[in-house]
DOSE-71390 format. One line per field, with one value per atom (N, C-alpha, C): x, z, y; residue in three letters. Coordinates in steps of 0.02 Angstrom, whole numbers, plus 32768, in hexadecimal, padded with zeros to 4 digits. Atoms other than C-alpha are relative to their C-alpha. Layout:
<rs>
u c(X, ...) $
w c(Z, ...) $
v c(Y, ...) $
koldren c(Ala, ...) $
</rs>
This chain:
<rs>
u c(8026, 879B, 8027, 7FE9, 87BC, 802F, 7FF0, 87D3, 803B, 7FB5, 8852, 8038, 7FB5, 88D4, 800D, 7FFD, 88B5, 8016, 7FDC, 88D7, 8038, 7FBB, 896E, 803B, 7FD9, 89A4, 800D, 7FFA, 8996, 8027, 7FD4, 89D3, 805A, 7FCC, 8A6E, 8028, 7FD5, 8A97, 7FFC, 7FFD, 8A5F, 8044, 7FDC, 8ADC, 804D, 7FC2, 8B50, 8021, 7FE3, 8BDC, 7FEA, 8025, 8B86, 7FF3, 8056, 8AF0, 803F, 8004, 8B19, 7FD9, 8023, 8A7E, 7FBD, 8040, 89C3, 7FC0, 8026, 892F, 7FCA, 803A, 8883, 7FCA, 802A, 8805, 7FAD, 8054, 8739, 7FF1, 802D, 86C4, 8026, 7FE2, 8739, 8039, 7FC3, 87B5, 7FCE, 802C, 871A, 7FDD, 8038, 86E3, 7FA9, 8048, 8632, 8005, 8011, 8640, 7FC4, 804E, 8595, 800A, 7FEC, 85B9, 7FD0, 8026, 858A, 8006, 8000, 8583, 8049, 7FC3, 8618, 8045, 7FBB, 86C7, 803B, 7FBA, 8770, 8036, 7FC3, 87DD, 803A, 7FBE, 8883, 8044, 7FA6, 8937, 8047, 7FC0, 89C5, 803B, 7FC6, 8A5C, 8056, 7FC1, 8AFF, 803C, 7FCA, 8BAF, 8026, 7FD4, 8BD4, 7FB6, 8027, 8B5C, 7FF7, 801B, 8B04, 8004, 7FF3, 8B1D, 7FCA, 804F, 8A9A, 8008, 8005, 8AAB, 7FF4, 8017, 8A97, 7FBD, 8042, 8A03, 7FC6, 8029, 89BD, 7FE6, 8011, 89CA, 7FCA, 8032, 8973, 7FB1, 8033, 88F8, 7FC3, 8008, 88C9, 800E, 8014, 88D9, 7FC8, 803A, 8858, 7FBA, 8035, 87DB, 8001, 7FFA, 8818, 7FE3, 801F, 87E5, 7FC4, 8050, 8736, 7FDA, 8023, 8719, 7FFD, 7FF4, 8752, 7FCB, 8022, 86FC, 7FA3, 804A, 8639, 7FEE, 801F, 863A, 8026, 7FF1, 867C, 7FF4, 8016, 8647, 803E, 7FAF, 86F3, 8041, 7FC0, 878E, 8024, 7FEF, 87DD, 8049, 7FA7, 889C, 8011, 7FC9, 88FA, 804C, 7FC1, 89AD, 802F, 7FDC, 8A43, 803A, 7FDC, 8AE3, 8031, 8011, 8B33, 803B, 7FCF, 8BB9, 7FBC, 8035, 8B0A, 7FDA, 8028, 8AB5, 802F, 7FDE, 8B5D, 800E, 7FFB, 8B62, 7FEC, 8018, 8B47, 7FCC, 8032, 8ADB, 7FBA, 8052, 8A5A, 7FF9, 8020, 8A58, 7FC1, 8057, 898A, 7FE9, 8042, 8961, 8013, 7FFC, 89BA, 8010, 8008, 89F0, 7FCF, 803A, 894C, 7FD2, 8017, 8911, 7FF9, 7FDB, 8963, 7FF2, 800B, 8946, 7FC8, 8043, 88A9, 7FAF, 8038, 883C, 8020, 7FF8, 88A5, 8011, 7FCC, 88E0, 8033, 7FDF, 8979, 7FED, 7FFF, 8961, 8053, 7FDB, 8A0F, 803D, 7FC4, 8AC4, 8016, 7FFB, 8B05, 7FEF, 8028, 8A7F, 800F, 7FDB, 8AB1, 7FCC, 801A, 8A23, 8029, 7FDB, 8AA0, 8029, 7FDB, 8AF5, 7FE8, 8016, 8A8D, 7FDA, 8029, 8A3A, 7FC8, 802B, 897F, 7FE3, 800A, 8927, 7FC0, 8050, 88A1, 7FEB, 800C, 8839, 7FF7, 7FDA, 8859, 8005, 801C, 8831, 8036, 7FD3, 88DD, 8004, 7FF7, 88BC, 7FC4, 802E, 881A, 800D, 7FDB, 886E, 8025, 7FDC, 88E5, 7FD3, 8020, 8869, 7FDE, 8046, 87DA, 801A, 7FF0, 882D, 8005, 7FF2, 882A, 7FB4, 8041, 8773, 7FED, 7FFF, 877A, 8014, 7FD2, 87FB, 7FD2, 800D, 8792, 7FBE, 8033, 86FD, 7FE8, 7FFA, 8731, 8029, 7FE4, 8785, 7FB7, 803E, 86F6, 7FB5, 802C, 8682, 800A, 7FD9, 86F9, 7FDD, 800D, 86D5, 7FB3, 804C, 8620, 7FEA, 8014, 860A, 8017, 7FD1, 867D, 7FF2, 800F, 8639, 7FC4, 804F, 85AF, 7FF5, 8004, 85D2, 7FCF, 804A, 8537, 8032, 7FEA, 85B0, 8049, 7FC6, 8640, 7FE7, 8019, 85C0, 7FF6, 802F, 856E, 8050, 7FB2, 8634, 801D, 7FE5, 865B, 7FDB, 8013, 85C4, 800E, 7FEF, 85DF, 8051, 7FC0, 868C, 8008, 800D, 866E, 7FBC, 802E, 85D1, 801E, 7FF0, 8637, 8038, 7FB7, 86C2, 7FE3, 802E, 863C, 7FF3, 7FEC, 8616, 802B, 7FB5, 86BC, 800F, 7FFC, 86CC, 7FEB, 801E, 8633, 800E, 7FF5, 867B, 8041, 7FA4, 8735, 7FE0, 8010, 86CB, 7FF5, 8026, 8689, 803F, 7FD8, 8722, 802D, 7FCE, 877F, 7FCA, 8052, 86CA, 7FF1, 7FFA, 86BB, 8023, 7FC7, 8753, 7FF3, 801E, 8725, 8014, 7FF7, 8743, 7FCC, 8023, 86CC, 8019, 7FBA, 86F0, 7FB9, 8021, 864F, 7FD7, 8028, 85E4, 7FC7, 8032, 8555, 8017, 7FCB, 85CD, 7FFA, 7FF1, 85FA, 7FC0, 8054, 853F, 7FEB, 802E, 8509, 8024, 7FDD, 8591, 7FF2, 7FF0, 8595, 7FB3, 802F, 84DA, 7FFC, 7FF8, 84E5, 801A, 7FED, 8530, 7FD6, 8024, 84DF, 7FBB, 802E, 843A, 7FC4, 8018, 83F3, 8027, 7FE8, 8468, 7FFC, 8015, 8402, 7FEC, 801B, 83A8, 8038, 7FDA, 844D, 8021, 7FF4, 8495, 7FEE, 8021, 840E, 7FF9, 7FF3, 8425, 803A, 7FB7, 84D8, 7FFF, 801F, 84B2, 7FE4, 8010, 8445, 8035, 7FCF, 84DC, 803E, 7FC8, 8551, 7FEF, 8031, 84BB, 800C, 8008, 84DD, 7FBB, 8044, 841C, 8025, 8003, 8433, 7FD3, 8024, 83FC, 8011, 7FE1, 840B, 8048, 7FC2, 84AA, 7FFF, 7FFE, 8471, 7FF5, 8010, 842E, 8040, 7FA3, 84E5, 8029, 7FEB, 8529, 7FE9, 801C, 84AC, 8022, 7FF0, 84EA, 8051, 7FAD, 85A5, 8009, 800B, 8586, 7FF6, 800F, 852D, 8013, 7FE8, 8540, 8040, 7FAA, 85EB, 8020, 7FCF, 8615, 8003, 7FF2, 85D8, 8039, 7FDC, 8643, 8041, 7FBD, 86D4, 8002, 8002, 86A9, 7FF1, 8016, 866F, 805D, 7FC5, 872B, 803B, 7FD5, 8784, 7FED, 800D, 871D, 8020, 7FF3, 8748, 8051, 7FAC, 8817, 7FFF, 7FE6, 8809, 7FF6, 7FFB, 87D6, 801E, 7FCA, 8833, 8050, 7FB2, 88C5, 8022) $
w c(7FDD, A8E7, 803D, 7FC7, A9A9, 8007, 8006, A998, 7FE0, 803C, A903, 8035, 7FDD, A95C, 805D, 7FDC, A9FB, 7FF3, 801F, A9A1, 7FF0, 801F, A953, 8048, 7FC5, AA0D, 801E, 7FDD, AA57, 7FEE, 803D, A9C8, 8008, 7FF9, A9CA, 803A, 7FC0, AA91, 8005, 7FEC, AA7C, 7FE5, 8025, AA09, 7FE7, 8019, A9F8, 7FD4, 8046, A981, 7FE4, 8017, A944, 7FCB, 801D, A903, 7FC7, 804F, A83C, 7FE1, 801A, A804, 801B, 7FF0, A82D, 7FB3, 803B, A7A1, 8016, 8007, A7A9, 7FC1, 8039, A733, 801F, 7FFB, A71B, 8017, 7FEF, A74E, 8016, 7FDE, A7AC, 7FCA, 802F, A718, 7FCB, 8033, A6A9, 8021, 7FD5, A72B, 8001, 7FED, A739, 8027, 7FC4, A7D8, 801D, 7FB9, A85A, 8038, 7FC1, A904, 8020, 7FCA, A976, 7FD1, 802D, A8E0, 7FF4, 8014, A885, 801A, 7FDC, A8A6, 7FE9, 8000, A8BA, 7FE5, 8026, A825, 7FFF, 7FFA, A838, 7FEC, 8021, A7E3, 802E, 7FEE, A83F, 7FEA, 8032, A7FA, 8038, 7FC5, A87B, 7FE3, 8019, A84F, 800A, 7FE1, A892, 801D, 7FDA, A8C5, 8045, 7FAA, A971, 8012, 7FB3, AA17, 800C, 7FE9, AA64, 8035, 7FDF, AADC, 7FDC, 8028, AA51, 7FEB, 8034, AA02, 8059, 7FC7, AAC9, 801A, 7FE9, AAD5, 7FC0, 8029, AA1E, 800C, 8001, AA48, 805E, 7FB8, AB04, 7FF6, 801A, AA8C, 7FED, 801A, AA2C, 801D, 7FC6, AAB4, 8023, 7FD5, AB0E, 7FC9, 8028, AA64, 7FEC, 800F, AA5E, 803B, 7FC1, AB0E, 800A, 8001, AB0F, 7FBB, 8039, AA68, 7FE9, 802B, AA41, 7FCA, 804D, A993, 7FE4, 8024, A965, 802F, 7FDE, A98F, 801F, 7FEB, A987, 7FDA, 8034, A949, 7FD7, 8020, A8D5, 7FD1, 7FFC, A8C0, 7FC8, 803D, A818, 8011, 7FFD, A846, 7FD8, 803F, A7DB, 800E, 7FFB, A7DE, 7FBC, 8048, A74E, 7FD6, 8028, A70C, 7FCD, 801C, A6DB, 7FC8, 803E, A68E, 7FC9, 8042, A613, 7FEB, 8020, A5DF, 7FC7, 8037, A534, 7FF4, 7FEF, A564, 8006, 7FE9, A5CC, 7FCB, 8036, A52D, 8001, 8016, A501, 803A, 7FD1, A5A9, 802F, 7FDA, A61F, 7FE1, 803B, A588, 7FF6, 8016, A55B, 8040, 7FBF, A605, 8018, 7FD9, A635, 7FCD, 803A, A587, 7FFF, 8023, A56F, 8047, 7FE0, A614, 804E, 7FA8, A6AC, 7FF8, 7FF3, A6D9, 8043, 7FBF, A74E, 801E, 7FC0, A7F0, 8019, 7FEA, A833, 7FE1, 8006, A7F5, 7FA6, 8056, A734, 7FEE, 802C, A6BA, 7FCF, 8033, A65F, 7FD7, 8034, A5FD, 7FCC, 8044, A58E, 7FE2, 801A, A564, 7FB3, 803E, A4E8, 7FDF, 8023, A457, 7FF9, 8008, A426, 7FF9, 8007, A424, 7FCF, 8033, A39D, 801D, 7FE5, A3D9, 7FCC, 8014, A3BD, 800F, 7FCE, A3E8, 8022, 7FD6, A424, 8040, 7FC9, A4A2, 8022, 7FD2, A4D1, 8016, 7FDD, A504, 8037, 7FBB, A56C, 8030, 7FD7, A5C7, 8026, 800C, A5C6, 8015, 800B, A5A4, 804E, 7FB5, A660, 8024, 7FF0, A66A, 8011, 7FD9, A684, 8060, 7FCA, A70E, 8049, 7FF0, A74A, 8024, 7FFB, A74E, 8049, 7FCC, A7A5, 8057, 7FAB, A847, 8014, 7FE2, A855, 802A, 7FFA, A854, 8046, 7FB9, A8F9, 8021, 7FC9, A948, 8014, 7FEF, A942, 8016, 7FD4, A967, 8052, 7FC5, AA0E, 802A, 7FC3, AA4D, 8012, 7FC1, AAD9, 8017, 7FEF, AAD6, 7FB3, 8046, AA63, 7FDC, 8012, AA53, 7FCB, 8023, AA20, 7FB8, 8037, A9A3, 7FCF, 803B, A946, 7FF9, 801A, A934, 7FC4, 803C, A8C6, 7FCA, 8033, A874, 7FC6, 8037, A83B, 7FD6, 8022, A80E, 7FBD, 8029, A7A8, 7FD5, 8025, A75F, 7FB9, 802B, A716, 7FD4, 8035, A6DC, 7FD1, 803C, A676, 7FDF, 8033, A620, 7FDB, 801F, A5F8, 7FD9, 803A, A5BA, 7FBF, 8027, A54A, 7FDD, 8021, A513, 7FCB, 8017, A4EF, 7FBC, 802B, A470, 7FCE, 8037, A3F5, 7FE5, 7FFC, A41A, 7FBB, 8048, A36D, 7FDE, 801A, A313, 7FFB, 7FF7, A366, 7FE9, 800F, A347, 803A, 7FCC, A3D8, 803E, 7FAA, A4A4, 8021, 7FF5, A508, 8050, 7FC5, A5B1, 8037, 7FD4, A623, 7FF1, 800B, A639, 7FDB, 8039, A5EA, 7FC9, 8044, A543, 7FFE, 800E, A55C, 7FD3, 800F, A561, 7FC5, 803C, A4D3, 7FC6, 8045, A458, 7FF7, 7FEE, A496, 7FEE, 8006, A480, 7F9E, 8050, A3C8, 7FCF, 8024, A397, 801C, 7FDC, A40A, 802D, 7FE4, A428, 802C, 7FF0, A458, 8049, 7FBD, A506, 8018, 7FD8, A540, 8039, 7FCD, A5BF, 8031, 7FD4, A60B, 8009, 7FE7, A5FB, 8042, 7FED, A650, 8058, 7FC5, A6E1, 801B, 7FD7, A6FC, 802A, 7FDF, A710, 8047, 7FA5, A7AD, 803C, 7FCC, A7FF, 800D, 8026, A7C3, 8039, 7FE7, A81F, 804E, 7FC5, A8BE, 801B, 7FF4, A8CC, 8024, 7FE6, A933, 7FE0, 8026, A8D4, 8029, 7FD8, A922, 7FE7, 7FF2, A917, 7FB5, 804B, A883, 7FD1, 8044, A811, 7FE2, 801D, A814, 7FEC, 8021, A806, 7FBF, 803C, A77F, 7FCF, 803C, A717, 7FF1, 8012, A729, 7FD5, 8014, A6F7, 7FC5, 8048, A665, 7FC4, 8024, A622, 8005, 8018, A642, 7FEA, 8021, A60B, 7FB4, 803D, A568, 7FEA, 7FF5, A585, 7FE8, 8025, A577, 7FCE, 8036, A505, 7FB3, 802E, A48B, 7FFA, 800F, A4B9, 7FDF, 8015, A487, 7FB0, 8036, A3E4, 7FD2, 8029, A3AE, 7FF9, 7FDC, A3EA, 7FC9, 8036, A37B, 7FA1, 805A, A2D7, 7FF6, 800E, A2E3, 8026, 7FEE, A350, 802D) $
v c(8033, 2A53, 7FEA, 7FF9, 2A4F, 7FA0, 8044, 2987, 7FEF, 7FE8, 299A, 8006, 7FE1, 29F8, 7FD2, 801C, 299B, 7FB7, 8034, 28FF, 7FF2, 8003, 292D, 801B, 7FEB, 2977, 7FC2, 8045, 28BE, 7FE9, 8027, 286A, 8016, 7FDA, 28E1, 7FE1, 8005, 28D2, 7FB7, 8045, 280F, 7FCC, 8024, 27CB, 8029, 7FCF, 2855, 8001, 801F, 2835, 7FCA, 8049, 279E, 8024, 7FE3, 2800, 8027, 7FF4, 2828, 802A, 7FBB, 287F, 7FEB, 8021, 2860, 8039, 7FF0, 2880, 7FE2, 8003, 2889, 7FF1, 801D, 281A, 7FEB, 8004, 2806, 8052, 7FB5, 2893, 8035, 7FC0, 28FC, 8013, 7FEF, 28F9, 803D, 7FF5, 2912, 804F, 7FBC, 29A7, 7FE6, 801B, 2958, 7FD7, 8011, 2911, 8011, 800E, 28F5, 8018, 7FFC, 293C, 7FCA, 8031, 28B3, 7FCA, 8042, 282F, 7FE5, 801B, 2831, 7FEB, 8006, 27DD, 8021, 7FE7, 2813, 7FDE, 8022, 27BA, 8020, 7FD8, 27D5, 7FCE, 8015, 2796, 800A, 7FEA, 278B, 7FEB, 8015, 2767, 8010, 800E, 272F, 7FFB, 8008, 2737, 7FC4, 8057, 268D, 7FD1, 8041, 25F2, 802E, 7FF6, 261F, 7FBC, 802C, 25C6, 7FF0, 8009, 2588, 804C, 7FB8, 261E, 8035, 7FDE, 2683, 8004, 801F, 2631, 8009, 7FEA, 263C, 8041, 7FA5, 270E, 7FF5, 7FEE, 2703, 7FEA, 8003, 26AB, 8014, 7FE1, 2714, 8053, 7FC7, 27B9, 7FF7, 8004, 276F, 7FFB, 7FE6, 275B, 8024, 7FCD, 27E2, 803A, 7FCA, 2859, 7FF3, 8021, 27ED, 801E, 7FE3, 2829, 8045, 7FD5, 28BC, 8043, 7FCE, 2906, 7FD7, 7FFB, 2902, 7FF4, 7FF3, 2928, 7FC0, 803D, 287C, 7FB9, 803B, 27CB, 7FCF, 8036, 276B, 800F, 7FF1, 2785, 7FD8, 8043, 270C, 8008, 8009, 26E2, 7FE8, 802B, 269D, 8017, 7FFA, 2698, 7FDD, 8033, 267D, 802D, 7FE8, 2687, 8012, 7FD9, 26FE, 7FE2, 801B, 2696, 7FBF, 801A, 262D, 8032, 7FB2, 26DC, 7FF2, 7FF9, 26E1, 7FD7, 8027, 2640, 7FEC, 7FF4, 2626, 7FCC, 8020, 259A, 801A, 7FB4, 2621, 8033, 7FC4, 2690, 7FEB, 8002, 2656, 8003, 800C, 263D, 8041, 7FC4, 26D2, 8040, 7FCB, 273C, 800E, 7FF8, 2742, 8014, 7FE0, 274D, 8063, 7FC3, 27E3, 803F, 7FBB, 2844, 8017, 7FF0, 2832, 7FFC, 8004, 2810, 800D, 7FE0, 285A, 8049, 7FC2, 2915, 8009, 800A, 291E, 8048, 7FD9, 2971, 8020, 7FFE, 295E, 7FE4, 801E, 2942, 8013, 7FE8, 2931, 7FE2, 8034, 2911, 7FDC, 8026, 286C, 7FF2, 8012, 2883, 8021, 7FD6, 28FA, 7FDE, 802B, 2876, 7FCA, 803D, 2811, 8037, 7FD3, 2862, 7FD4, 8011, 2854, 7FA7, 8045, 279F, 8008, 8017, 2754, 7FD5, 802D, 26FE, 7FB9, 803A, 2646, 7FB9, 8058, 257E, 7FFD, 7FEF, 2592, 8025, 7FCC, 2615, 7FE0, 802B, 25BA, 7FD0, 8047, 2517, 8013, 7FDD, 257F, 8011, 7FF9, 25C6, 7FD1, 8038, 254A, 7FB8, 8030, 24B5, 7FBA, 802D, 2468, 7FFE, 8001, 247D, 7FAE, 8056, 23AD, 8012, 8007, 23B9, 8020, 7FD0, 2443, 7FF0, 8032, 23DB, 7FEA, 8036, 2360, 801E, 7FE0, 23BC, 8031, 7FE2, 241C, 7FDB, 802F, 2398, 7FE6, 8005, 2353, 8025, 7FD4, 23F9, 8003, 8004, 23F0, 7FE1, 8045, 2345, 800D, 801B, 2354, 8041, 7FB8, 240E, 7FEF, 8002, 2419, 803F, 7FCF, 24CD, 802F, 7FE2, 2537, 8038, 7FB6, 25DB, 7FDC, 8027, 255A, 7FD6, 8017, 24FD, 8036, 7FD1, 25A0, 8020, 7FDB, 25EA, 7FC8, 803D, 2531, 8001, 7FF2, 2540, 8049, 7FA2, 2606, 7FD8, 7FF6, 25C6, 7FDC, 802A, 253B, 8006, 7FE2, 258C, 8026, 7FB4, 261E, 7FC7, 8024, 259E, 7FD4, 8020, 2548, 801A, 7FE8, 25D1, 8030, 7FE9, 2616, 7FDB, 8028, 257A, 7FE9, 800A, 2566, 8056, 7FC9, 261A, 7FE3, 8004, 25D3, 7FBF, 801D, 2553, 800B, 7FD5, 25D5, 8026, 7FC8, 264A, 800D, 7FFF, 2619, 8004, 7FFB, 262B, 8043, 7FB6, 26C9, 804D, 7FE1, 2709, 804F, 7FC4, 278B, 7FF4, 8015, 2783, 800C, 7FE2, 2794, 8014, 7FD3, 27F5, 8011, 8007, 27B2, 7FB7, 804E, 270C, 8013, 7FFC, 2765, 800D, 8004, 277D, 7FB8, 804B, 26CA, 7FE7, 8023, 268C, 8029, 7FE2, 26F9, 7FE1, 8014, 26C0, 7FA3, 8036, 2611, 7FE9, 802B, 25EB, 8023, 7FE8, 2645, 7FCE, 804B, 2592, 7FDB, 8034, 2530, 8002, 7FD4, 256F, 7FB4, 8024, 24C3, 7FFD, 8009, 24D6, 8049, 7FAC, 2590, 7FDF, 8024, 250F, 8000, 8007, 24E5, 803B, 7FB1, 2597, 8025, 7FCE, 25E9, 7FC6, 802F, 255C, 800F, 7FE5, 2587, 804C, 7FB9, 2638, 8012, 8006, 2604, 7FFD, 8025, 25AA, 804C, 7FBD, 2650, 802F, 7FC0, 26B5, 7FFF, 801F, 2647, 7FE6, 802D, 2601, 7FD9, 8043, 2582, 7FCC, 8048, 24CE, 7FDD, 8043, 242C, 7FF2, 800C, 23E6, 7FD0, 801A, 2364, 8026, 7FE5, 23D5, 8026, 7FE6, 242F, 7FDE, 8016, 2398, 7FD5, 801B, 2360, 8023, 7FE2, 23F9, 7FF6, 8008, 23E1, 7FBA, 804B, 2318, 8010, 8008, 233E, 8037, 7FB7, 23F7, 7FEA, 8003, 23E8, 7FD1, 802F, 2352, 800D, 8005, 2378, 8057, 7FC9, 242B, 7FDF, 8030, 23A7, 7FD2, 8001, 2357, 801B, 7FD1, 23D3, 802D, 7FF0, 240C, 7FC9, 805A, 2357, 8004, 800A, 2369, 8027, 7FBB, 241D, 7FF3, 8019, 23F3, 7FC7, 8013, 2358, 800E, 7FD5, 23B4, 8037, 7FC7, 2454, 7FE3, 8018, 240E, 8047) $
koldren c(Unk, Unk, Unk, Unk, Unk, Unk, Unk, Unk, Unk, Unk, Unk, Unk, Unk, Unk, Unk, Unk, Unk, Unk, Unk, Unk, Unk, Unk, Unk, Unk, Unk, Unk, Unk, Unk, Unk, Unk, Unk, Unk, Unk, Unk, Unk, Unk, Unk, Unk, Unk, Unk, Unk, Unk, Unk, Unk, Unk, Unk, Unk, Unk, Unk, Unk, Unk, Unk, Unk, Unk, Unk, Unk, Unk, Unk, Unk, Unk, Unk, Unk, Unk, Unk, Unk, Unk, Unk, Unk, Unk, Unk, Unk, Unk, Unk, Unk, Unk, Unk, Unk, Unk, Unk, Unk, Unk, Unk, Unk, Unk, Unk, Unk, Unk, Unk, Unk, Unk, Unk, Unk, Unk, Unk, Unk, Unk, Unk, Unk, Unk, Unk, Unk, Unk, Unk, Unk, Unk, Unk, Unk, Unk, Unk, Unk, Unk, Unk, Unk, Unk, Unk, Unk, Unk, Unk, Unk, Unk, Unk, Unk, Unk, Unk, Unk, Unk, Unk, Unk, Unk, Unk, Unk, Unk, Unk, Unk, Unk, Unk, Unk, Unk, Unk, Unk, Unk, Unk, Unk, Unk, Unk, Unk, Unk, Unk, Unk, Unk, Unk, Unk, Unk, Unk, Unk, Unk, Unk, Unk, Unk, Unk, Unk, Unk, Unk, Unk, Unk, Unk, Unk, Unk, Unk, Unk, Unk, Unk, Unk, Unk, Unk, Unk, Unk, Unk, Unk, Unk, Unk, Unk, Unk, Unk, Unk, Unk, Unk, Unk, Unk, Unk, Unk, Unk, Unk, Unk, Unk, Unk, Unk, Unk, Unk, Unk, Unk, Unk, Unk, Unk, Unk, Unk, Unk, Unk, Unk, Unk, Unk, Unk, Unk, Unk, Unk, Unk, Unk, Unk, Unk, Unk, Unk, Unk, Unk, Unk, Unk, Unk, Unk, Unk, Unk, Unk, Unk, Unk, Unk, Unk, Unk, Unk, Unk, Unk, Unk, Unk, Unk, Unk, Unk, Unk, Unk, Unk, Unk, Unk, Unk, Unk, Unk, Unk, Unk, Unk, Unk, Unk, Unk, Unk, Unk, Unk, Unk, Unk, Unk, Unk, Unk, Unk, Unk, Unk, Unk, Unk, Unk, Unk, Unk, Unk, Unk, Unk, Unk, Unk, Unk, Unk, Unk, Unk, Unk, Unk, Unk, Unk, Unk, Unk, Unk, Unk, Unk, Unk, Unk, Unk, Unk, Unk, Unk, Unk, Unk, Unk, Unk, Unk, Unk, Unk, Unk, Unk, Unk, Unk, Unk, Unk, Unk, Unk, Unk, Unk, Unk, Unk, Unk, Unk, Unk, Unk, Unk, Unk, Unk, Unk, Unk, Unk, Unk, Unk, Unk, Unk, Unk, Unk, Unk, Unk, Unk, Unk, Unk, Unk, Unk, Unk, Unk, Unk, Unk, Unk, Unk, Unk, Unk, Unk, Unk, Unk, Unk, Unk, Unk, Unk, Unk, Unk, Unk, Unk, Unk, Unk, Unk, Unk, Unk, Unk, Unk, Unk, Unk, Unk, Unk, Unk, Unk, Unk, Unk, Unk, Unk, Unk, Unk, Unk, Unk, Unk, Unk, Unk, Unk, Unk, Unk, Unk, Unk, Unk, Unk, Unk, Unk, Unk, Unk, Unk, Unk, Unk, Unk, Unk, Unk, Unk, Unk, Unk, Unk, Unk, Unk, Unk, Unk, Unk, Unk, Unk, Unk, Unk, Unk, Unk, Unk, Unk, Unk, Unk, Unk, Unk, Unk, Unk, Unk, Unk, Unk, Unk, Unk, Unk, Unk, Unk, Unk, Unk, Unk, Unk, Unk, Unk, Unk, Unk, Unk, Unk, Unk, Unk, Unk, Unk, Unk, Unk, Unk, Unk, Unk, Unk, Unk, Unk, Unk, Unk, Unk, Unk, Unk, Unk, Unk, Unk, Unk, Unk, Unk, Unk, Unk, Unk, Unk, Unk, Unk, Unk, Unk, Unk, Unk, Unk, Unk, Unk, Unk, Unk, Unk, Unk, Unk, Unk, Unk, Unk, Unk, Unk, Unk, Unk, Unk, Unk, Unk, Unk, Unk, Unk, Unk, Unk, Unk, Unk, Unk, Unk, Unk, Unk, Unk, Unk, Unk, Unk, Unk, Unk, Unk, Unk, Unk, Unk, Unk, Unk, Unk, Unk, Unk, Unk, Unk, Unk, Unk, Unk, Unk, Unk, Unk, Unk, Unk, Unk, Unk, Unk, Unk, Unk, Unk, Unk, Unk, Unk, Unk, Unk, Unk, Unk, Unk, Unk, Unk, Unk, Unk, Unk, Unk, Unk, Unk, Unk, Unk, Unk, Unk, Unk, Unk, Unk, Unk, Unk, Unk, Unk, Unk, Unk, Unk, Unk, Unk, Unk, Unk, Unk, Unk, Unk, Unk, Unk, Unk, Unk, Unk, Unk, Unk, Unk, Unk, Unk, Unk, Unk, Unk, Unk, Unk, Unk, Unk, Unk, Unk, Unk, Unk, Unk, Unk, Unk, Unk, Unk, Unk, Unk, Unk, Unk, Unk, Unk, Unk, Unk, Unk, Unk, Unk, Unk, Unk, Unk, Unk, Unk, Unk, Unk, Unk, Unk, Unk, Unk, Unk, Unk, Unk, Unk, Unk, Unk, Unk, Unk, Unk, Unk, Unk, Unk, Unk, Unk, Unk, Unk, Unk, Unk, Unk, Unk, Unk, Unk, Unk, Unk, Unk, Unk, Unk, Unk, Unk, Unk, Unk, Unk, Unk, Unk, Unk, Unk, Unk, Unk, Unk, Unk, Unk, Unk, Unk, Unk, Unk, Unk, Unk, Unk, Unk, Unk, Unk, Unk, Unk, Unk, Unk, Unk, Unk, Unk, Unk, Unk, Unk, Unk, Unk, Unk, Unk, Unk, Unk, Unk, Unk, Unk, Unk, Unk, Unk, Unk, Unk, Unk, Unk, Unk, Unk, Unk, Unk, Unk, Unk, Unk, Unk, Unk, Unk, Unk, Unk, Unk, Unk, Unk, Unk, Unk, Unk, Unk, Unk, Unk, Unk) $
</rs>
């Protein structure tokens, strides 16, 4: 994939010794990528904290490989630096990351480092668990943009992180992963079949529809609040 290797050529000359490893997650990990739809998830992983000069080439690759390539809509960054990956802290959340829902592109794969994961309310909190936090900054961004291409990119983001989340609720239930938003939504309404209404609403925002601006933030308000709370409940009976 022409994008791939062009990616990892930027990345490479951008950060040089910095740059650690980089890994690819969602559709393009999964090989079912959209040409023209789908985005460009990507892991990078730094041997030291970035500069802001650093964090300025990454993010001027990243629109430079949005412009540059067709077959993907946007590219989208998680950075971390790898003394964070081996912390025995990041075992559920980048251990788990890295084993089970990225493939590295470039460098040495620290997914070989951790063996297999179960899935686990533990591993869903790691992930999931900031779906509040997550909320609420989003919510900011929507309120405070006047730009349409800058609104329908918050909603897709915060769409999909809703139901990841209403996935990471079931996920010890499940005992399973699932490894797309339609997985999520299928397992996730299999408990909670009275919230397909709000499902099949997120999905829109996911799709990029354009809605008004309340009705997106109607669903974050209410769907998601009970998203957090439905996580506060599960957290105080298993722990």
């Amino acid at each position: 994939m022409p994008v791939l290797l062009d990616a990892v050529k930027q990345f490479k000359a951008g950060l040089g010794e910095t740059l650690h490893s980089i890994y690819a997650f969602g559709s393009v990990a999964r090989r079912e990528a959209i040409a023209g739809k789908s985005d460009l998830n990507l892991t990078i992983i730094a041997k030291r904290p970035l500069n802001a000069s650093e964090q300025s080439v990454l993010s001027t690759i990243r629109l430079r490989l949005a412009s540059r390539h067709a077959v993907i809509s946007i590219v989208d960054l998680k950075v971390v630096e790898i003394g964070e990956v081996l912390s025995i802290e990041s075992i559920f959340t980048w251990g788990f990351w890295l084993k089970h829902c990225c493939i590295c592109l470039y460098g040495d794969d620290l997914s070989t480092r951790f063996g297999l994961f179960e899935a686990s309310w533990d591993i869903a909190k790691s992930l999931n668990g900031d779906i509040g936090d997550e909320l609420s900054r989003y919510r900011k961004k929507i309120m405070a943009t006047k730009v349409v291409q800058n609104y329908l990119d918050y909603c897709e983001y915060i769409s999909k992180k809703m139901l990841w989340s209403c996935f990471s609720l079931v996920m010890h239930r499940e005992q399973n992963l699932a490894l797309s938003i339609e997985q999520c939504a299928e397992a996730f309404i299999k408990y909670y079949p009275e919230k397909e209404l709000e499902v099949e609403r997120l999905f829109i925002l996911a799709s990029r529809q354009q809605v008004p601006k309340k009705a997106s933030l109607f669903m974050m308000d209410s769907f998601g609040g009970w998203i957090v709370s439905e996580f506060d409940r599960i957290d105080r009976k298993i722990g």
